[in-house]
C-alpha positions as CSV (number, residue, x, y, z in Angstrom):
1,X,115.5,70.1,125.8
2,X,115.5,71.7,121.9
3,X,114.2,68.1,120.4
4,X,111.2,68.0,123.4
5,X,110.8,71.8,122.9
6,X,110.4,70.8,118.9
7,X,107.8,68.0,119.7
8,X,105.8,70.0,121.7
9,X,105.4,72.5,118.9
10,X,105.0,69.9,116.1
11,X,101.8,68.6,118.2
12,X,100.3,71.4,119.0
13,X,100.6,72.2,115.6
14,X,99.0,69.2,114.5
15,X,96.1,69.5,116.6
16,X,95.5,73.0,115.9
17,X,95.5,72.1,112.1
18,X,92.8,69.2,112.7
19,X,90.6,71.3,114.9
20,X,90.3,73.5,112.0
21,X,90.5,71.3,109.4
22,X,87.5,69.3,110.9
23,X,85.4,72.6,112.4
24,X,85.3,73.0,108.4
25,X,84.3,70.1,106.9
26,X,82.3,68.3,109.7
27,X,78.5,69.5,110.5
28,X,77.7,71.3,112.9
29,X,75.5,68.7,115.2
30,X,76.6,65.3,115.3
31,X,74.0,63.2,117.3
32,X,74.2,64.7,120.8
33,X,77.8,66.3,120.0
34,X,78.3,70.0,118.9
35,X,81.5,70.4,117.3
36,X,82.6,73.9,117.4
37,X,80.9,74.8,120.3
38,X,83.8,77.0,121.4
39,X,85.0,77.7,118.3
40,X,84.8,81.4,119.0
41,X,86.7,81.8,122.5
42,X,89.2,79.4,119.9
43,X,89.4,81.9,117.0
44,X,89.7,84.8,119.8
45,X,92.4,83.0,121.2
46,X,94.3,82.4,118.2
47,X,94.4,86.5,117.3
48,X,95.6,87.3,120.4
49,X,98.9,85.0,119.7
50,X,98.7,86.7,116.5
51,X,98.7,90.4,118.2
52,X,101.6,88.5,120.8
53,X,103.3,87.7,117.5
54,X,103.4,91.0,116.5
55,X,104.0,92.8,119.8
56,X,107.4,90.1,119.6
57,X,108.1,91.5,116.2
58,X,108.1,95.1,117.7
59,X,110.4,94.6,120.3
60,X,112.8,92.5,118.2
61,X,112.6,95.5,115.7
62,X,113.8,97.8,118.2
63,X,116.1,95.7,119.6
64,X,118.1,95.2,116.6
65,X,117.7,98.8,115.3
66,X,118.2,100.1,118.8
67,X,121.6,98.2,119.0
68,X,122.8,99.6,115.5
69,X,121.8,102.9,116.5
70,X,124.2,103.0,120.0
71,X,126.9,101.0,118.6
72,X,126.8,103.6,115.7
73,X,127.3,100.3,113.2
74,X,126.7,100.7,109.4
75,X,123.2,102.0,108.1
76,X,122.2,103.4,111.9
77,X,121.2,106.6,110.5
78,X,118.6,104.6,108.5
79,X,117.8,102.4,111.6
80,X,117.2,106.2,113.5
81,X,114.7,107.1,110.6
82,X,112.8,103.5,110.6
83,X,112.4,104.0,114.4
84,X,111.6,107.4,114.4
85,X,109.0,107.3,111.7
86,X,107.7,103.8,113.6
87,X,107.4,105.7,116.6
88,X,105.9,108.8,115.2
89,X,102.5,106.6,113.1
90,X,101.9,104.7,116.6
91,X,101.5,107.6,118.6
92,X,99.5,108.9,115.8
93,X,97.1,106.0,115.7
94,X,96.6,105.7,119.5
95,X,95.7,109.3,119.6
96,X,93.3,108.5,116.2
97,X,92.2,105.8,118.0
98,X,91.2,107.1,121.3
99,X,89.5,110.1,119.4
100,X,87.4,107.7,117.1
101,X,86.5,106.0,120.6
102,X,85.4,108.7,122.4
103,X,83.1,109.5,119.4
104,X,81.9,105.9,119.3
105,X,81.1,106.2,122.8
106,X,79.1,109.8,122.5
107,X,77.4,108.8,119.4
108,X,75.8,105.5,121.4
109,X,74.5,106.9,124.3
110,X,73.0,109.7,122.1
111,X,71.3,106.2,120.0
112,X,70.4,104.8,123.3
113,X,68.3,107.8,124.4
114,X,65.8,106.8,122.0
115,X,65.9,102.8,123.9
116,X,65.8,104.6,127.8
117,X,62.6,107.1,126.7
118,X,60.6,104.0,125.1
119,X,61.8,101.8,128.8
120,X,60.9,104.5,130.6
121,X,57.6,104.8,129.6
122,X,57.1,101.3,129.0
123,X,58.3,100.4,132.9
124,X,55.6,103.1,133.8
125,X,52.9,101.3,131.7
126,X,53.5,98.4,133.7
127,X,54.9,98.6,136.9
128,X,53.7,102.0,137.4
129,X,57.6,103.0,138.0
130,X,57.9,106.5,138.8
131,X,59.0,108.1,135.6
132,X,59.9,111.8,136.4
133,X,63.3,111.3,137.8
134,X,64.3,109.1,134.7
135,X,63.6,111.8,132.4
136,X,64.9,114.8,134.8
137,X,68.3,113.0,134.2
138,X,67.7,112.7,130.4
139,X,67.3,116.6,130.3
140,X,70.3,117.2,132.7
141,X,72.0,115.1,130.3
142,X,71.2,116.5,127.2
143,X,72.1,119.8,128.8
144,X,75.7,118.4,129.8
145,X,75.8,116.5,126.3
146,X,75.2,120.1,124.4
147,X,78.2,121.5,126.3
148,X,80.3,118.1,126.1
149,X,80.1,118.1,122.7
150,X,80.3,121.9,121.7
151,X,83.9,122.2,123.7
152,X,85.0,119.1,120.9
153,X,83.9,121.5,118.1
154,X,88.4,123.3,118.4
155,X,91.0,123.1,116.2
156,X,88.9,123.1,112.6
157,X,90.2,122.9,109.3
158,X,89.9,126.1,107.5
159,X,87.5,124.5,104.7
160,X,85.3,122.8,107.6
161,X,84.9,125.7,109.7
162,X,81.3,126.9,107.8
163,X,80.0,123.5,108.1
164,X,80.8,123.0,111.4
165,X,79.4,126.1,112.5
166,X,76.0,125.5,110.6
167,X,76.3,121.6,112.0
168,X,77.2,123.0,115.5
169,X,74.3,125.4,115.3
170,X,71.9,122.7,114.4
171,X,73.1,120.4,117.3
172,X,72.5,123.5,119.7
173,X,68.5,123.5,118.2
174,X,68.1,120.1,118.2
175,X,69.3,119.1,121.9
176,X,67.4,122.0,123.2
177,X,64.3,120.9,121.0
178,X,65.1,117.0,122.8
179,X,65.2,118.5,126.4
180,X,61.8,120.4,125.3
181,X,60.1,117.4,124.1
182,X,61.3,115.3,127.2
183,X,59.7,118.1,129.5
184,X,56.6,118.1,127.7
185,X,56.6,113.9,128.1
186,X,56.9,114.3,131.7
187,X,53.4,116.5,131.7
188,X,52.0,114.3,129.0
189,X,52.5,111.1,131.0
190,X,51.0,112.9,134.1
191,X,47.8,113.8,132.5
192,X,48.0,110.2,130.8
193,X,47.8,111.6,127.3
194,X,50.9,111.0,125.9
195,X,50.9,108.6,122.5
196,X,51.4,111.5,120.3
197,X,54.0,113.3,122.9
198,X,55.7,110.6,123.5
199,X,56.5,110.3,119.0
200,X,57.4,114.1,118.9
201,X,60.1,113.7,121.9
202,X,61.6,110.1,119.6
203,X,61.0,111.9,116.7
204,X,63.8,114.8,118.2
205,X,66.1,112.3,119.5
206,X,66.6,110.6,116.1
207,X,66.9,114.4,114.6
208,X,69.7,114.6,117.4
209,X,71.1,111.5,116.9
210,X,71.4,112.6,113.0
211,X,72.8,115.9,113.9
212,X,75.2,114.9,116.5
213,X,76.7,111.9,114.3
214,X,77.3,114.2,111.4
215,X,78.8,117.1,113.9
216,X,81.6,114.3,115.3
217,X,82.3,113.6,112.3
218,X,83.2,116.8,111.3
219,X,85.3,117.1,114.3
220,X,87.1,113.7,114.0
221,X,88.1,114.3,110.4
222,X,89.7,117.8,111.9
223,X,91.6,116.7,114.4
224,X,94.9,116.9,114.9
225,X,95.9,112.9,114.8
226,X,93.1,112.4,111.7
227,X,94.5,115.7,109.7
228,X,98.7,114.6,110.5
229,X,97.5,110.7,109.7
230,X,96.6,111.7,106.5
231,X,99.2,114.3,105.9
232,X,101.9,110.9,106.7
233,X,99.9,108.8,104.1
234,X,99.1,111.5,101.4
235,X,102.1,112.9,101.9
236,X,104.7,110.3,102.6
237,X,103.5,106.6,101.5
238,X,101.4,107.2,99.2
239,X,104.1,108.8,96.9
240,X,107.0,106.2,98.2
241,X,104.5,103.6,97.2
242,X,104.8,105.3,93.7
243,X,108.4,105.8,93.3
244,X,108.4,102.1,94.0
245,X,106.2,100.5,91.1
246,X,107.5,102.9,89.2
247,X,111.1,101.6,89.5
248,X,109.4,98.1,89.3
249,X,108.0,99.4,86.1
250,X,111.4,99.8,84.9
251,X,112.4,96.6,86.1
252,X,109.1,94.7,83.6
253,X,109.9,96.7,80.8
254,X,113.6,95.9,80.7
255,X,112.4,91.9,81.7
256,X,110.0,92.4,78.9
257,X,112.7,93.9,76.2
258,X,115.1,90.6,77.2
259,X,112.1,87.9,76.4
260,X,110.5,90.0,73.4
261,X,114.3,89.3,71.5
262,X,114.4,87.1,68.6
263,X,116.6,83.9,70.1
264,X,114.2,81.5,69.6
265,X,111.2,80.4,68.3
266,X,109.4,80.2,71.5
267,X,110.6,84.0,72.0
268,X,108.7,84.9,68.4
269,X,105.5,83.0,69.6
270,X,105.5,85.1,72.4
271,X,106.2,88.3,70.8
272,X,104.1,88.4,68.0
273,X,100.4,88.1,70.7
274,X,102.0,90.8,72.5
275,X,102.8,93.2,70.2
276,X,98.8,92.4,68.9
277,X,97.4,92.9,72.3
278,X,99.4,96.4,73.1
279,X,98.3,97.4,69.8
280,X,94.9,96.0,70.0
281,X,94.8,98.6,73.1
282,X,95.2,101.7,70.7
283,X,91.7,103.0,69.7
284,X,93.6,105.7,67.2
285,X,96.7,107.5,66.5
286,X,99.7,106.7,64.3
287,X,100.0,103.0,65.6
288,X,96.4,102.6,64.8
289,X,97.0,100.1,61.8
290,X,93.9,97.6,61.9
291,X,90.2,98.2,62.8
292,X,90.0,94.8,63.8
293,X,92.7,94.4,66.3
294,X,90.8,95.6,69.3
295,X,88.5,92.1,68.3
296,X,91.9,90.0,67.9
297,X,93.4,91.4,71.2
298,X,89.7,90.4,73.1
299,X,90.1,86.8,71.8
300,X,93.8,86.2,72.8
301,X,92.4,87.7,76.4
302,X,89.6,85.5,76.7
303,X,89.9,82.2,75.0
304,X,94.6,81.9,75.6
305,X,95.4,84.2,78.3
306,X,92.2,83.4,80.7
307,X,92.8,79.3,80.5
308,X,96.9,79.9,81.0
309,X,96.0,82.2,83.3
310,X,93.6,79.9,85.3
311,X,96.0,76.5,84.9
312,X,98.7,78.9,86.8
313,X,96.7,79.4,89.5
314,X,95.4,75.9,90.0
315,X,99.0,75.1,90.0
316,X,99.7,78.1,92.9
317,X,96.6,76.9,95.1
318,X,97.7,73.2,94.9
319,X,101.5,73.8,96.0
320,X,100.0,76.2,98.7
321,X,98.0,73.3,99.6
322,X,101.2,70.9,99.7
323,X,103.0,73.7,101.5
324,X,100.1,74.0,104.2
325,X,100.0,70.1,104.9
326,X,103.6,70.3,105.4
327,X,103.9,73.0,107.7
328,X,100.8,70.9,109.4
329,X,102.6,68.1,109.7
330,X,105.9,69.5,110.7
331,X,107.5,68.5,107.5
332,X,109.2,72.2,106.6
333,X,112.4,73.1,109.1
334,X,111.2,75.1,111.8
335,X,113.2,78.3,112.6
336,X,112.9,78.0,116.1
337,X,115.1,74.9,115.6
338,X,118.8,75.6,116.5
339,X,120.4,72.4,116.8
340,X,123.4,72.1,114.2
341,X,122.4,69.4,110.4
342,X,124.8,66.6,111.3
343,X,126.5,66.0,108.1
């Protein structure tokens, strides 16, 4: 059952490497046949094993931590902190997300207002559609929108309040000025006289639309989930991601003090273009022993280091590109495969 279950992978493998491998290099027509033609239901499909992939990796996260925690094994107070920080960022990004939704979803229907006053009038034009319940629910609605989005205007930071208040203020004149314009359009179309109505009341809905994006944005950056989001990252990762390279820094300089050591020749060679290009990066001081060295340091950059630099990563991509044809052909060991290397 393993060595079937390790077929079945290695083909389906295979042919997901070809489909992609061709969909690249072959046309997109050839004679009466359209390659690709689904090629984005494909590439959908293929992120949503990806987000399977790393649902899986959740569970088995808490899983393992979870069991280190109960059993009280070594490290589970660090297992609690993982989990508990893990725990805390998700809620805190489905509450981000659902905010930067809702505002999404206000800030296009307040876009589309624009779109439903130029149908409306178009549809009367010519069908001869009765137009003045179409734009009564326009003004109801900009009247329920002014209310919507003045009870989102809570919980402020301090230094946003004035701005909010002069934004909020703003929105207030403009939705008003909107619901005017839209009544005066309903007269205008009656007395069939409305060209230059009909560009003040679009002229109002883009001022809205202007107003109201820049007043949920105000909101969104104040809210709760946005301000403790960026509290976790400014305040948390952010500096742990520092204390990190920093260690890693003294990890390099103590790497660099064991190569820059007189053992060999090789070591000297290496030494002596280093100790020019640090230098070379000194435009004055004490160490500043050479007005030329800035020019010596720019050569060794550009005509040794750039070519090394570029051989190295030819040599990366081509054993990336020997790596990827063997995990396409099922060459590398897979780690879903338990059976036992007979000696």
């Amino acid at each position: 059952m393993t060595r079937l279950r390790n077929k079945l992978i290695a083909f389906f493998t295979f042919i997901g490497g070809l489909y992609f491998f061709l969909e690249y290099i072959l046309p997109a027509h050839i004679g009466g046949l359209e390659f690709g033609k689904y090629h984005e239901q494909i590439s959908l499909a293929v992120q949503l094993i990806g987000l399977m992939a790393i649902g899986l990796g959740l569970i088995n996260i808490f899983r393992v931590h979870g069991v280190r925690i109960l059993k009280l094994q070594g490290g589970w107070f660090n297992s609690f902190v993982l989990l508990l920080g893990l725990a805390f960022v998700l809620v805190l990004q489905l509450l981000d997300f659902r905010r930067s939704e809702q505002r999404s979803d206000l800030l296009l229907e307040v876009k589309n207002f624009s779109l439903f006053v130029n149908r409306v009038v178009l549809e009367y034009e010519q069908k001869q559609i009765d137009y003045r319940p179409r734009l009564d629910a326009l003004i109801d609605r900009l009247g329920v929108l002014k209310t919507q989005v003045k009870n989102s205007s809570s919980l402020l930071a301090t230094g946003k309040q004035l701005d909010s208040e002069r934004t909020e203020a703003q929105f207030v004149r403009s939705a008003e000025g909107a619901a005017s314009a839209t009544e005066q359009l309903k007269g205008a179309l009656w007395q069939n006289n409305y060209r230059e109505t009909k560009k003040i009341t679009l002229d109002q809905l883009a001022l809205l639309q202007s107003v109201t994006q820049e007043l949920l944005d105000l909101n969104y950056e104040a809210s709760p989930a946005r301000r403790w989001g960026n509290f976790v990252f400014n305040g948390f990762f952010t500096p742990l991601g520092s204390a990190m390279f920093s260690l890693l820094a003294f990890y390099i300089v103590s790497a660099a003090y064991r190569s820059f050591r007189f053992r060999s020749w090789e070591a000297v060679v290496l030494m002596i273009p280093a100790l020019i290009v640090m230098l070379g990066q000194i435009p004055h001081g004490p160490l500043y022993v050479y007005s030329g060295l800035p020019e010596i340091r720019r050569w060794l950059l550009e005509y040794l280091n750039t070519p090394a630099f570029r051989a190295i990563f030819f040599g990366s991509a081509i054993a990336g590109l020997a790596m990827s044809i063997r995990i396409w052909l099922s060459l590398e060991k897979s780690p879903l495969n338990t059976e036992e290397t007979k000696q």
